[in-house]
Structure formats: structure tokens, C-alpha cells
N, C-alpha and C positions, 0 to 999 in steps of 0.2 A: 627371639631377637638377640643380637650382639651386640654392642655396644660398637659404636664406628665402624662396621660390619655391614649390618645388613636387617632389615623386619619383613616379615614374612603376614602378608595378610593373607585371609581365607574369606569370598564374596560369593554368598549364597543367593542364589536365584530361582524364585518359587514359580512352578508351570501350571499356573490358575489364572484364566486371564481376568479377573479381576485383582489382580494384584499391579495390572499395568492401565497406565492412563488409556488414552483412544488413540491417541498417534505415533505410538509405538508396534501398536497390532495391523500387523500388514495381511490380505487377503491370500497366504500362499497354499500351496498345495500341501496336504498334511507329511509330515515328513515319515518313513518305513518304523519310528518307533510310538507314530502316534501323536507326538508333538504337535502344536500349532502355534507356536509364537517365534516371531523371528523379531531380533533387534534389529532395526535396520544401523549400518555405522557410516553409509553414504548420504548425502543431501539428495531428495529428491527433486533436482532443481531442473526446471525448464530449459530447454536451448532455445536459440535463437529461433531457430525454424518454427520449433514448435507456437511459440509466443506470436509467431508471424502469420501461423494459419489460422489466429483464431481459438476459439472454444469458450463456453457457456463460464467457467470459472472466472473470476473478477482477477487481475495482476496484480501483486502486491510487490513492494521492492523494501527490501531490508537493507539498511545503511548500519552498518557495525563493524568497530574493527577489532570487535573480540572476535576471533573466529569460532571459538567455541560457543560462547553464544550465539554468532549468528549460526552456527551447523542447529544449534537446540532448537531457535526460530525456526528456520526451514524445517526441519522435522515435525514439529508445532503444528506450521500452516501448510504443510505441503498437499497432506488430504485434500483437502479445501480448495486451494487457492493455489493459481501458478504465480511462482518463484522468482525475482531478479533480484544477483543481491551486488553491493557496492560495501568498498573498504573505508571508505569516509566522505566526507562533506563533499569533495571536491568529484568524485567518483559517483556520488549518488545525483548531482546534478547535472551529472554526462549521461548517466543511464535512466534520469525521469526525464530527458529530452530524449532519449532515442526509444523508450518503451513509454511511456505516458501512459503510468499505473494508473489502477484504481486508487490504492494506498497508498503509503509512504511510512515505515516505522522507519524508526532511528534512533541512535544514541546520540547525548548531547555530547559528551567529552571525546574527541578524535582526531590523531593528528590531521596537520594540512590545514583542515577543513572543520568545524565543530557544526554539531545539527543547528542549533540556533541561526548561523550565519546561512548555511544552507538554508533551512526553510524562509531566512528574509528574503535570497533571491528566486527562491521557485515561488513565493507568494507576491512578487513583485512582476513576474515575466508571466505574460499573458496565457500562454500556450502550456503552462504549469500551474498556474494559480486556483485551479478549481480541485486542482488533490488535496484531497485529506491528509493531514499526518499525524500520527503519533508518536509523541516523545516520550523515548525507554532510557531512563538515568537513573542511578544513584545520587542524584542531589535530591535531596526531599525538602530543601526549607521550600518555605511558604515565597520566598523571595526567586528562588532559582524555577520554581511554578508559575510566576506570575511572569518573568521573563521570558520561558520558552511559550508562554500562551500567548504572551502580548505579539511575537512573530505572526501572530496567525494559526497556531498549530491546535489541531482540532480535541487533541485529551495529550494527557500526560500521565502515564506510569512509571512510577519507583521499583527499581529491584531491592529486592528478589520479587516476582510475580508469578500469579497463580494465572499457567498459561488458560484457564478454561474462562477467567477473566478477561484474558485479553482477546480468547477466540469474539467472547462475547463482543465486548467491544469495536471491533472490527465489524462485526455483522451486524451490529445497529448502525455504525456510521455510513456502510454501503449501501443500506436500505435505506437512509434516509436521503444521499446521495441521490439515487434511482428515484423517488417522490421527486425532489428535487429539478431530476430532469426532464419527467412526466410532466409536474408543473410548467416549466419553461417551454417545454413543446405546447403547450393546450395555450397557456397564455398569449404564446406569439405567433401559432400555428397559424397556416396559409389557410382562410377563411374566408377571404377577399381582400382585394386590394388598398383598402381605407383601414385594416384591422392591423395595419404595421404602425401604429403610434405605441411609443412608451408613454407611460401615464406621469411616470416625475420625470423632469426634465436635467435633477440633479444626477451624476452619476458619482460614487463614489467606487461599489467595488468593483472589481478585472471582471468579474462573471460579467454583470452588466455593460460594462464596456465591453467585453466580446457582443451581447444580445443586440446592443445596439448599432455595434457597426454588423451586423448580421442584417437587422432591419434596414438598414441605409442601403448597405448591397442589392437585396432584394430588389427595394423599391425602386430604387436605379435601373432594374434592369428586370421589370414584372410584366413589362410589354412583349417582350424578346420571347420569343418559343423555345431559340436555340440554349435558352438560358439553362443548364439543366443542374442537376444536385451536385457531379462533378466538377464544373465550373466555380460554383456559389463555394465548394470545400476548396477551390485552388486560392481565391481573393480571400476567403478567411484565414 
């Protein structure tokens, strides 16, 4: 080094793949000197199309306007999970209206738009309020926890974060999601005609306001033959 110059580092990289996490080791073809590790330095992120036709992985959408974090996230979850990601608050509740993830992580500090405010109106609009989210901030008091949970939001983590935690995470709230809508199917599932009553008549959350005007729809229209699954998703 030089002093107002110039520093010179040297970063050594060891070719044992135990020396690298799981979502950095890509399946490629082994390279002419024997090698098999590639870093990948692009996001593997979904397009439009793809996201459109479907497939077995669950959507996740990442709200951050660290871009380096959010490239870390996507690399994280890409294995796993297709990708949409958004620059802040105001951007991540344009693209959970036009993709209607599984997930929802997020950071809470962001211009425009902060996650907190974001998650009041995606847990307040009917057609968003049954996603899950997770809040990724650097606020750790116990104060700034109780705020982003009191929105609705289903965990909250602090950075820096141990990404196999958060894989975790995400995969117990998806599965419990899926129970979730097992349950609501067997509960209100077409049985007969007399088996569309809700049992409380009070309704407080969005989920159950969608169930119930679900059941009103039906029963309105459980004579009709021409009534079919198409129709019952167009009035929902």
C-alpha cells in the first residue's frame, strides 16, 4: 500500500465444496481443469412468462432497496423458490397485486414507501391479505418488533441473518399456509347444499371475509348447472 495511493488486496478462494453454502453451488458441467464450482454473479430471477405458466415452486417476492442485498436474497432463494423482486414499499404493492406471491419478505426502512406501511395496505386489501410476510430490518429494539408485527406481518428478522435460518423460516410458514388451505377446503368443501353455513356469525379477519362471501356466492347460485369454477373465480 501507498499512502493516498492506492491498497492492494489479495482474496483467496478455496475449490472444496464444503467450504461454500448450498446456494452458491450451481449444477454445471465440470469445467476442462476438473473444477466444479461456479459463483454465479447474476440473480436467478424469474420472468414474467415464466411466473405465468405456472410450476410446483411457491413465488416469493423480495421488497428491498439494497440492491446488494436484494441480489444476496435472490441467490439465497432462487434454488427453491421463483423470484419477483420490488425497489420499495410502493413497488412491492404494484407487484403483490400483479403476481399474488406465496411470500412477501421485505425491508422496513425504504424510500417512497417503508415495509410497515406497505404491509398495512396489503393486509388490509382483500386480494393480498392472506400473504405471509417477513420483516428483514436492522431495527432490533423490542419496540420496532412489536410495530412491524402489530401490521400483521407473520416473523421478523434482524440483520445480519443466518440465510439457512431464514430458508427455514419460510418453509415452515408455507407449509403451514398449505394446512391452512386444506383446512378451508374440507371445512367449506361442496358436501351438499345445507353444509355452506359459517359456524360464527362474527367475522373479523379478510381470509374469512373472502370464505364467506365465497359461501353466499355459491348458495346463490348452487341450483344453476351452468354455474361452473370459472364463473364462482370471476364474482370472487
Amino acid at each position: 500500500s501507498e499512502a493516498c495511493r492506492f491498497t492492494c488486496f489479495t482474496l483467496q478462494l478455496p475449490l472444496n465444496r464444503d467450504s461454500f453454502t448450498h446456494y452458491t453451488i450451481r449444477n454445471v458441467p465440470a469445467a476442462p481443469n476438473g473444477s466444479y464450482i461456479r459463483i454465479d454473479t447474476a440473480p436467478a430471477v424469474v420472468n414474467t412468462n415464466d411466473i405465468a405458466s405456472g410450476g410446483d415452486n411457491p413465488l416469493i417476492l423480495i421488497v428491498e432497496d439494497n440492491s446488494d442485498l436484494r441480489h444476496f436474497l435472490t441467490l439465497a432463494l432462487s434454488p427453491f423458490y421463483k423470484i419477483v423482486e420490488a425497489v420499495n414499499g410502493k413497488d412491492g404493492i404494484k407487484k403483490a397485486y400483479e403476481f399474488i406471491p406465496d411470500l412477501i419478505i421485505s425491508d422496513i426502512i425504504m424510500p417512497e414507501m417503508d415495509g410497515v406501511e406497505m404491509v398495512q395496505v396489503l393486509k388490509n386489501e382483500l386480494s393480498t391479505s392472506h400473504i405471509p410476510v417477513i420483516l428483514l430490518t436492522s431495527l432490533a429494539s423490542a419496540d420496532n418488533k412489536l410495530k412491524g408485527l402489530a401490521t400483521g406481518a407473520d416473523d421478523y428478522i434482524t440483520k445480519p441473518f443466518n440465510e439457512d435460518i431464514l430458508l427455514l423460516k419460510i418453509s415452515n410458514i408455507i407449509r403451514q399456509r398449505n394446512r391452512l388451505q386444506h383446512f378451508f377446503a374440507s371445512k367449506y368443501g361442496l358436501q351438499s347444499e345445507r353444509e355452506f353455513q359459517l359456524k360464527d356469525p362474527v367475522i373479523e379477519r379478510m381470509d374469512e371475509v373472502f370464505i364467506e362471501k365465497m359461501v353466499s356466492v355459491i348458495e346463490a347460485h348452487i341450483d344453476h348447472p351452468e354455474f361452473t369454477n370459472e364463473l364462482l373465480a370471476e364474482k370472487l
